[in-house]
N, C-alpha and C positions, 0 to 999 in steps of 0.2 A: 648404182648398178655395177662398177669397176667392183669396187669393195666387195658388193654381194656375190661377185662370181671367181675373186681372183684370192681374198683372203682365206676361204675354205680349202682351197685349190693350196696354195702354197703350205698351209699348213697341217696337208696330210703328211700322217706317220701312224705307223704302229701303239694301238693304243688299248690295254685289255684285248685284243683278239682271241678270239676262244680256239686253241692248239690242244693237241693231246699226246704226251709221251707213253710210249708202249715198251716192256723188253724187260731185262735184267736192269740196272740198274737205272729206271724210270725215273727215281727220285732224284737221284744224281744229277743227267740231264735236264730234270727243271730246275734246278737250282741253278746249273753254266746259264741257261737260257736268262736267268732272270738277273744272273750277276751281267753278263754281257748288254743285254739288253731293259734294263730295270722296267717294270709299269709295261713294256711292248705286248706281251702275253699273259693272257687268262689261263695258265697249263692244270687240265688234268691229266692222273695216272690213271691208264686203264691197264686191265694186264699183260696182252696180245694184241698181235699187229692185227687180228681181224677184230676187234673190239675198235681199234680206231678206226678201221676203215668203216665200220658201221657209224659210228662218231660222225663220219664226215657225208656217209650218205645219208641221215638224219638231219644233215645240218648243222647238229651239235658243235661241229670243231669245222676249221677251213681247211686246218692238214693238221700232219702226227709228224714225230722222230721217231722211228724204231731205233730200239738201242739193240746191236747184235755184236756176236763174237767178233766178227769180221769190222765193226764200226757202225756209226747211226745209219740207218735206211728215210729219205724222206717220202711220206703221203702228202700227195697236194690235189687240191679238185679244183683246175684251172676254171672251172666253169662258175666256183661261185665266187673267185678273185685271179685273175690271171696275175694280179700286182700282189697279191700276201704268197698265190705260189713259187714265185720268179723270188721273193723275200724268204721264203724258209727253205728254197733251195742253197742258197748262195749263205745264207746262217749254219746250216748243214754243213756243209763242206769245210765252214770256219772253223766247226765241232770238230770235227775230224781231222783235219789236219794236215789233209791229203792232196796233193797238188790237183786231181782231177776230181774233185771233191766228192759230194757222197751221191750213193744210187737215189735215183729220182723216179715212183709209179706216181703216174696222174690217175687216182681213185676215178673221179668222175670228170672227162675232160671236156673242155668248150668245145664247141662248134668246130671242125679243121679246114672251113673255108671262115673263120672269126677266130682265130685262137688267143686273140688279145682281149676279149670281148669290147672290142673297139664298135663293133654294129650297134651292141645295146645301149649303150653310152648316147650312141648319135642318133637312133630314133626318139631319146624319150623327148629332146626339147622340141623336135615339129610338133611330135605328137601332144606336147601342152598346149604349143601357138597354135596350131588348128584346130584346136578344141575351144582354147579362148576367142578363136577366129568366130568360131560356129555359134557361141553366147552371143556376141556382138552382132551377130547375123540375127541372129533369134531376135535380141532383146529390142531389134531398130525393126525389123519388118514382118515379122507377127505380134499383132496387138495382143492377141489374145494367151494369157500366163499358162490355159489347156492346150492349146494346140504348141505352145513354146517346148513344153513339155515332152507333146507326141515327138517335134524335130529333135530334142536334143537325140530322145530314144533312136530315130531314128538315122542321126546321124552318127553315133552311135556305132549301130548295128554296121552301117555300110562302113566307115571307115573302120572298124578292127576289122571286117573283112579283107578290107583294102591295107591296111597293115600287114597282115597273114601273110598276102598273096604276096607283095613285096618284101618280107623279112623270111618269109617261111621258101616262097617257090620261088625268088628270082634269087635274091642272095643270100639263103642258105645261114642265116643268122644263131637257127636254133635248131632243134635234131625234130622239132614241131610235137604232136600232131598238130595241124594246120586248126582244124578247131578251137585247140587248147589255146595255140598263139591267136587267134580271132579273139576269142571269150576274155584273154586279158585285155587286150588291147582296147576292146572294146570298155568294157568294166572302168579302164582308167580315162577313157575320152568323157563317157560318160557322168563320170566322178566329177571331172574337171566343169564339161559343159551345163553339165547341170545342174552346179554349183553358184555357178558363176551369171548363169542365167536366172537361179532362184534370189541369188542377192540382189541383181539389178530391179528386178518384179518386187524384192519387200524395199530395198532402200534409196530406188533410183540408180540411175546410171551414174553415181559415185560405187555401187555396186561391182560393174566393171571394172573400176582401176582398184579395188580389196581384191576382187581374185586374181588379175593380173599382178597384182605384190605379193599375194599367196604364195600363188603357184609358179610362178615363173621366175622373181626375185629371191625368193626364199624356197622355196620345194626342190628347185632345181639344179642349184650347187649346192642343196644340200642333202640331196638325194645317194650319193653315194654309190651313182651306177657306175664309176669309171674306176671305184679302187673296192671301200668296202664302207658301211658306214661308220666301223669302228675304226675306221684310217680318220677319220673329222674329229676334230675338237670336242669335246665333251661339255655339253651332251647337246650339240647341234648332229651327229650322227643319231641320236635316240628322236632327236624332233623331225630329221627330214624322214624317216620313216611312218609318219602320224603323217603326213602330206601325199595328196596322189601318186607322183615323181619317184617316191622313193620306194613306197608301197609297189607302185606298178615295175620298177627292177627288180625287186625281190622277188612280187609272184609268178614275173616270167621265171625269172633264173628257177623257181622253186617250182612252175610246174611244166617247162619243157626239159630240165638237165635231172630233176632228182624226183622224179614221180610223187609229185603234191608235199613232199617232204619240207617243213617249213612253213606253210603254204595259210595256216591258217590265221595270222599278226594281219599280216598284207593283204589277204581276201577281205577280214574285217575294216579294215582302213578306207578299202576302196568302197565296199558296202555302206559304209557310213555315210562315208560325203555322198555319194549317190541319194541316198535314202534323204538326206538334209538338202538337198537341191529339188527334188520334188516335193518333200516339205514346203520349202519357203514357195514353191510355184504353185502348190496348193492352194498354198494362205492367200497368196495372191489373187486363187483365179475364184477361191468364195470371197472374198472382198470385194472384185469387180463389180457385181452385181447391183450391190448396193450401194456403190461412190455414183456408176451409173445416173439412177433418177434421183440423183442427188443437184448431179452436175446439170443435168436437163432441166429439175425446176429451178435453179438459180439463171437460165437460159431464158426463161420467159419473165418478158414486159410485165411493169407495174400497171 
């Protein structure tokens, strides 16, 4: 467990991050970028500083360098990494030269009661443990794999509410709609619970301890809500995105900071395991049936 949540951690850094240089001499600049920092950045040139800014409200890029007469200009969108903006500020400035370094526009900013995205980072692991709370609730005290099914749903429901109303209306985590923050939150509880309940229903309560190593061991520091997933080791940032965790940081950030932009990798992720948790509780609950007056006439005296 040390391992699984301490060596991802230590071994973030800048790895292919997708940047974009805009201006007169574009090409120039990625090439410093790439001598200084080799393998950190994925740079494309686009022509103008508003082609990157679209770049980055697309999602395409984290941030831009404008190359201008005056010296480089940096784009950053604190919203979709407070840590790669605070990093091509401060690479910026080194470009240039300049003791109070170079101008900084935040494209699309975080939250200004979160502006570290420090909130989204600390709700996604309750929000796993109490989802794998709610499997374990299911898989011990409803027998039955239909009705496990209805509580995942509807635990569900009530807890992305119950997320919303505390990340949306008490502390201000996300700019919302309130909805929007319910409907992921939701989507990813579900992902999880219903995952983790459909294993326990086809393989036994060894079921349990596979999605708690899923998701909690492995989804979760390598999720990549506190930097980027391109800050992870390769390619444990491409896998914790295939995992609940990672998926449900993305689709927030993608559908409360940049209007769905992004939005469809992470939507599908989450959809999936959902869809493969009532799957498996399916299978389950037409199985029943027939183990049933199975178990009964093995029940009755010779």
């Amino acid at each position: 467990m040390i391992c699984a949540f301490t060596w991802p951690a230590a071994r973030t850094e800048p790895r292919d991050v997708p940047i974009v240089v805009a201006g007169p001499g574009a090409a120039a600049t990625a090439e410093r970028l790439e001598r200084t920092l080799p393998g950190a950045f994925d740079v494309e040139a686009v022509p103008a500083a508003d082609d990157a800014r679209a770049a980055i409200a697309d999602r395409r890029a984290y941030g831009a360098i404008v190359a201008t007469p005056e010296g480089p200009r940096v784009l950053t969108a604190s919203a979709a990494s407070p840590v790669i903006a605070q990093q091509l500020t401060a690479l910026a400035g080194n470009l240039a030269g300049a003791p109070r370094g170079a101008p900084v526009q935040d494209v699309v900013a975080a939250d200004p009661d979160d502006p570290r995205g420090a909130g989204l980072a600390a709700i996604v692991l309750p929000l796993i443990m109490s989802s794998l709370a709610a499997a374990v609730l299911l898989t011990f005290a409803v027998p039955s794999p239909a009705w496990r099914a209805a509580g995942a749903l509807l635990f569900a429901v009530l807890g992305g509410l119950g997320v919303a109303g505390l990340a949306f209306g008490w502390l201000s985590l996300f700019p919302g709609p309130y909805l929007v923050v319910a409907g992921v939150a939701a989507l990813a509880i579900l992902a999880v619970t219903g995952t983790v309940a459909g294993l326990a229903a086809a393989v036994g309560r060894s079921g349990l301890g596979i999605g708690a190593l899923t998701f909690l061991l492995l989804g979760n520091p390598l999720s990549g809500v506190t930097a980027a997933p391109e800050m992870l080791p390769e390619p444990l940032g491409a896998v914790g995105q295939l995992l609940p965790p990672g998926a449900a940081g993305t689709l927030m950030r993608s559908a409360t900071f940049f209007d769905g932009a992004g939005a469809g990798a992470p939507l599908a992720v989450l959809l999936t395991w959902a869809a493969a948790g009532f799957a498996l509780l399916g299978a389950a609950a037409l199985r029943a049936p027939r183990e049933k007056p199975a178990r009964e006439k093995e029940a009755v005296p010779a």
